[in-house]
N, C-alpha and C positions, 0 to 999 in steps of 0.2 A: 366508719362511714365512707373513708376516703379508698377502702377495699372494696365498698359494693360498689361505688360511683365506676370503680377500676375492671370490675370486674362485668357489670353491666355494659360498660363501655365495650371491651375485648368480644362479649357477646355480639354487640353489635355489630363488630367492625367482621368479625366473624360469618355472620348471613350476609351483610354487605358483599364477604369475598365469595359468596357461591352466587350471589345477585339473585336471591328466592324470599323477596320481603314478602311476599304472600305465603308464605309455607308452601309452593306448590308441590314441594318432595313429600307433602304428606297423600297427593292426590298419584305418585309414583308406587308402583310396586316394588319388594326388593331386586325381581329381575332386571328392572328399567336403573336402577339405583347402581349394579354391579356392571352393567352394559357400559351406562355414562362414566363411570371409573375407570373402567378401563380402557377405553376411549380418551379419556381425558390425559391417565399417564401416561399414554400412547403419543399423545399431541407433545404431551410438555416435555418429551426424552427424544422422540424421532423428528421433531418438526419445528416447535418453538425457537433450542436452541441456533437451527441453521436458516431460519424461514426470511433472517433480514438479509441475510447475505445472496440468498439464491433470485434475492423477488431485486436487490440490487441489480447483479447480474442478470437476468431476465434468465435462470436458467432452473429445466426442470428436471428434479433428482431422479431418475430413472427409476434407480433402487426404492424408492417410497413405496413402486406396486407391490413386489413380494409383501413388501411390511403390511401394505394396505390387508391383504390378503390372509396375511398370518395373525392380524388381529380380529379378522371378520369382517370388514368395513363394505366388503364387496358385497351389493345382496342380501345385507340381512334377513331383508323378508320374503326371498327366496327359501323353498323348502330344501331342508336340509337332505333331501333324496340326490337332489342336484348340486350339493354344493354348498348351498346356504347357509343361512342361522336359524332359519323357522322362525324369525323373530314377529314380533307384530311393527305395527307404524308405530304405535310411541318409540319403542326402539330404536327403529331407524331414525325418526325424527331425532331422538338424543345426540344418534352419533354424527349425524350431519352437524348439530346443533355444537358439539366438541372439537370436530373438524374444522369447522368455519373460525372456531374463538383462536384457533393457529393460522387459518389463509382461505380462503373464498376460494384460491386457485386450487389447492388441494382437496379442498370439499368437492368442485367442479371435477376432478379426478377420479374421486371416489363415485360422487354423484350418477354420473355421464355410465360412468362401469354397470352400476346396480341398477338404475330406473329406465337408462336408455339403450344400454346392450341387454342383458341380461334378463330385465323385465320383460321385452317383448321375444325374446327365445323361447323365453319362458311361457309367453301368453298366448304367443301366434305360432310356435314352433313344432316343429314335430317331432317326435320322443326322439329319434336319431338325433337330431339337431341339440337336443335341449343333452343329452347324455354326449356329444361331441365335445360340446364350447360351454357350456357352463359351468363345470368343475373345474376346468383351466383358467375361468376367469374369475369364479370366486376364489379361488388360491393365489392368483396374481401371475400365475405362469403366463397367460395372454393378457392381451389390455386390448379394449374395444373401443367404438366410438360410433358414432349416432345423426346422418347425413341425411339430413331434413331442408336448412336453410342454401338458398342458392343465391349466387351473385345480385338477381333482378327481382326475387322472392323469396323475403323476410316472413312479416307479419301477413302473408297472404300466401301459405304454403301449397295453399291447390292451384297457385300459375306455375306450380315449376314445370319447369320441360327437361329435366332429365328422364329418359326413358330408354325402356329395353323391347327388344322383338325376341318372337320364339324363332330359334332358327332350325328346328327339330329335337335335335339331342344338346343343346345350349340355350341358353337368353344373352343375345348378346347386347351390354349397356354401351349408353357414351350418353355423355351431362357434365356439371361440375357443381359443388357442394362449397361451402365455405363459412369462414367462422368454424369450423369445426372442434371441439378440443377434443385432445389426445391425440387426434388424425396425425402429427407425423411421428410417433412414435407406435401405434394400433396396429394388433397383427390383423385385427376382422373390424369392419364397419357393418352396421346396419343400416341398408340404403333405401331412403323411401323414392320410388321412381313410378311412370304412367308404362304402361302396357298402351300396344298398339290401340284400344277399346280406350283409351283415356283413364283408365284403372288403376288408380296409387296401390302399390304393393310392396313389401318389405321382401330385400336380398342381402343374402348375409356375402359380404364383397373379401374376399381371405387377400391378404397380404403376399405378393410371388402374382398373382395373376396379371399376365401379361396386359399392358396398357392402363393398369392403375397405378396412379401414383399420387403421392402425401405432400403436396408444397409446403411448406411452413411458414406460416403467418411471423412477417420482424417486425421491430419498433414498436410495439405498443408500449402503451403508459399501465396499463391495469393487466390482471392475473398474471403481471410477469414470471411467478413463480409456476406457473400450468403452461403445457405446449398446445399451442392455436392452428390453426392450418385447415388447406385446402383439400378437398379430393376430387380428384379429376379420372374421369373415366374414357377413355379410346377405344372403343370397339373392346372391351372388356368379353370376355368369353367367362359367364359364368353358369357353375353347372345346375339344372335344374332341382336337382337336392335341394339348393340352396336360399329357393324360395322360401317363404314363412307360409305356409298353408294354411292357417285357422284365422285367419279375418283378411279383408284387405278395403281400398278407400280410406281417406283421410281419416276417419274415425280411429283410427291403428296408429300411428304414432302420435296424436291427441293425447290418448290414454299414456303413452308414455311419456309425455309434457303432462301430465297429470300429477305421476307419479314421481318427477323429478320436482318439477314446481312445490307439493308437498313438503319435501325437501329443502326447499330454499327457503320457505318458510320458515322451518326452523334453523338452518345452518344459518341465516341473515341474524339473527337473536343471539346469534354466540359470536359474530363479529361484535356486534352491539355491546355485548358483555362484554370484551375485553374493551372497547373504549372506554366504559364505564368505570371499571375498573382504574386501570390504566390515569384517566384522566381525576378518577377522588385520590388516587394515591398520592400523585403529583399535585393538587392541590393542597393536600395535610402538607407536604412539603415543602413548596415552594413558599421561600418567605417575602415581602416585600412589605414596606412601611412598619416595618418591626414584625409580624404577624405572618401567620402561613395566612395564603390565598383564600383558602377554604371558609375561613373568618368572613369574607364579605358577602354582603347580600347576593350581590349577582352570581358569583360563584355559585352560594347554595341553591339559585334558582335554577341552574344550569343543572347540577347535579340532582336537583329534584326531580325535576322535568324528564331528564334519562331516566332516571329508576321507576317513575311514572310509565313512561312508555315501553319500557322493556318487560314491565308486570303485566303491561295488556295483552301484551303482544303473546308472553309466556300464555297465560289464560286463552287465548286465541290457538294459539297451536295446541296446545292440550286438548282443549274441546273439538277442535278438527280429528285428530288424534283418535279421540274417541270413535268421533262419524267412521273414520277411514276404517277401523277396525270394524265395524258394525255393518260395515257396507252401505252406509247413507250419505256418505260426503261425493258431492256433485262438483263439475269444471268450476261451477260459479263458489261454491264455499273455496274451495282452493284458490280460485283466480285471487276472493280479498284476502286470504292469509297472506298471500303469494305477493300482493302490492303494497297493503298493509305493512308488511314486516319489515319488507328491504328497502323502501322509505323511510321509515322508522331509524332503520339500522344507517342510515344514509347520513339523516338531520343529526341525529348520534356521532358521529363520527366528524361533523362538520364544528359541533359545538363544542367537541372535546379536544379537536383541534386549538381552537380559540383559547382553552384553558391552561392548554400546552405551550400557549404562547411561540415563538418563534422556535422552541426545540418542536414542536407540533409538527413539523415540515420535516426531520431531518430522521434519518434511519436508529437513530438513538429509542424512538418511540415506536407503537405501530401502527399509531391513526393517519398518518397520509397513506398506510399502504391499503390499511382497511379501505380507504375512502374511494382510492382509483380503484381498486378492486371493486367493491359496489356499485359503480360506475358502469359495470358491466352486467352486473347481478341487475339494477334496476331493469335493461334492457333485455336482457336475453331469456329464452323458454317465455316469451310474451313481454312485449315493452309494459311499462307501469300505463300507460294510455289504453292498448288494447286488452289489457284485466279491466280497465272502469266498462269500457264498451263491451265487456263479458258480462258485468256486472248489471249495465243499463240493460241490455237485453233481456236478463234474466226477469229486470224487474217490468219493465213494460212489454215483452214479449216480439219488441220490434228490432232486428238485427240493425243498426250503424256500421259494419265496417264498410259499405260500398255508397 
């Protein structure tokens, strides 16, 4: 009896350690099953071991691109003609989902590569273009980055005034971009700016052209381990190649806050996981009043309530998942995975703190780095306030942001 109790127990602790108390790897294919693995060893050999020391230091490992690259991380579901994996969105959503459970900063790396360079090359670009810089950046030879937000326009990306004139045989830019990440290490940005006409259009901005340059964002508390920064543009001479010719207006990099957002969605759910984790293990263990933690009631409400929320959440992004493949998933299905999840992963991370008790704070653990990291995830590619007001709109038909 005391072998099945032993043996039923190991079981459990067992699906505890992959966090799938719904069976959702039965709703996985074996493709999606060999992606997430190898992703996953990928995380726990290139990243885990050095991730508290770098996010200590606020510094970011250069060398992670090739790696990024040599494992596929860039792109997935870019066609494999360019570079890619051919992969579908559950795929990517795994490997965001594997990346995050090591740092929000390095998913943000990965992320920023695949959804915000590379997707719109891809979407808007012209076969010169897409056969230039795409196979450079699925490999990790280049690293790109994706200049949307400006100093005075956040959440309201059609006041920017960064813009470019046609000067004949150039366009030449000047504006400034910020929050950036990657930007000071980036050989190419994707720049969304107004043409004379008031017209938002995407210019791919190369690194060497005279009058741009990468300030780098210091002092932050959160994605210490990712590099932040600015870009600034001075009378930038760029060549007209270099325009994105197949869409332009705000609708064009939307889609690729779309397809990155997707993405947070589930990369927020593999921070989650490792709090979860992280904070049941440390509870089996820590003893007090004779007895591990784990023993008392609030404990196990703590711990319930996480595996609660991380199985909705799972559930949620698979059935987006699905949409995205299918081509039925809209801004608003996205917007609630997109709020939903990194809230989720947030409260997570706050509670598991608390379990952690005062080791919870110190680089021993990983939930204070989760927690300031999310700190950023909440806000960026859309604050948690303007997904509800994507939300409310969708439902009453009447826009709120103005």
């Amino acid at each position: 009896m005391e072998a099945v109790e032993a043996k039923h127990k190991s079981q459990k602790q067992d699906q505890f350690e992959g966090v799938d108390f719904y069976q959702i790897d039965d709703l996985l294919s074996e493709e999606h099953k060999l992606v997430r693995g190898a992703i996953r060893d990928f995380v726990k050999k290139e990243i885990s071991p050095s991730i508290e020391q770098w996010a200590q230091d606020a510094h970011f490992p250069y060398e992670i691109v090739r790696k990024f690259g040599e494992v596929g991380a860039f792109g997935p579901q870019i066609p494999e003609t360019y570079g890619g994996g051919g992969l579908d969105y559950i795929s990517y959503g795994l490997i965001m989902q594997e990346i995050e459970r090591g740092d929000s900063g390095m998913r943000s790396t990965a992320s920023v590569q695949g959804s915000l360079v590379m997707y719109p090359i891809y979407k808007f670009g012209s076969e010169e273009q897409r056969n230039k810089f795409l196979p450079k950046l699925a490999s990790g030879e280049m690293l790109g980055c994706f200049g949307l937000t400006e100093p005075d326009h956040g959440s309201n990306p059609s006041g920017m005034t960064t813009h470019f004139k046609d000067m004949g045989d150039h366009y030449l830019l000047n504006g400034a971009k910020m929050w950036i990440s990657n930007s000071p290490k980036a050989d190419i940005a994707v720049v969304w700016a107004k043409n004379e006409a008031g017209r938002i259009h995407g210019l791919i901005v190369e690194r060497g052209m005279e009058g741009f340059s990468t300030p780098e964002t210091h002092n932050k508390w959160s994605l210490r381990a990712s590099c932040t920064g600015e870009l600034v543009f001075d009378n930038v001479k760029v060549p007209k190649e270099n325009l994105l010719p197949n869409k332009s207006g705000l609708g064009a990099p939307l889609m690729c806050l779309d397809s990155a957002r997707f993405g947070i969605a589930w990369g927020a759910i593999g921070a989650a996981m490792d709090c979860y984790d992280s904070a049941r293990r440390y509870a089996m263990e820590r003893i007090q009043f004779d007895k591990p933690i784990a023993s008392f009631q609030l404990i196990q409400k703590k711990l319930a309530e996480m595996l609660t929320e991380i199985t909705k959440a799972q559930l949620l992004a698979w059935k987006l998942g699905k949409m995205m493949n299918e081509g039925k998933a809209t801004t608003s299905h996205i917007s609630l995975a997109k709020r939903n999840n990194v809230a989720m992963a947030l409260e997570i991370a706050r509670e598991a703190r608390q379990i952690h008790g005062g080791m919870g704070i110190t680089g021993e653990y990983p939930i204070m780095r989760h927690m300031m990291n999310l700190e950023s995830v909440i806000t960026y590619e859309g604050t948690h306030d303007i997904h509800l007001l994507i939300l409310g709109n969708e439902i009453t038909g009447i826009p709120a942001f103005k």
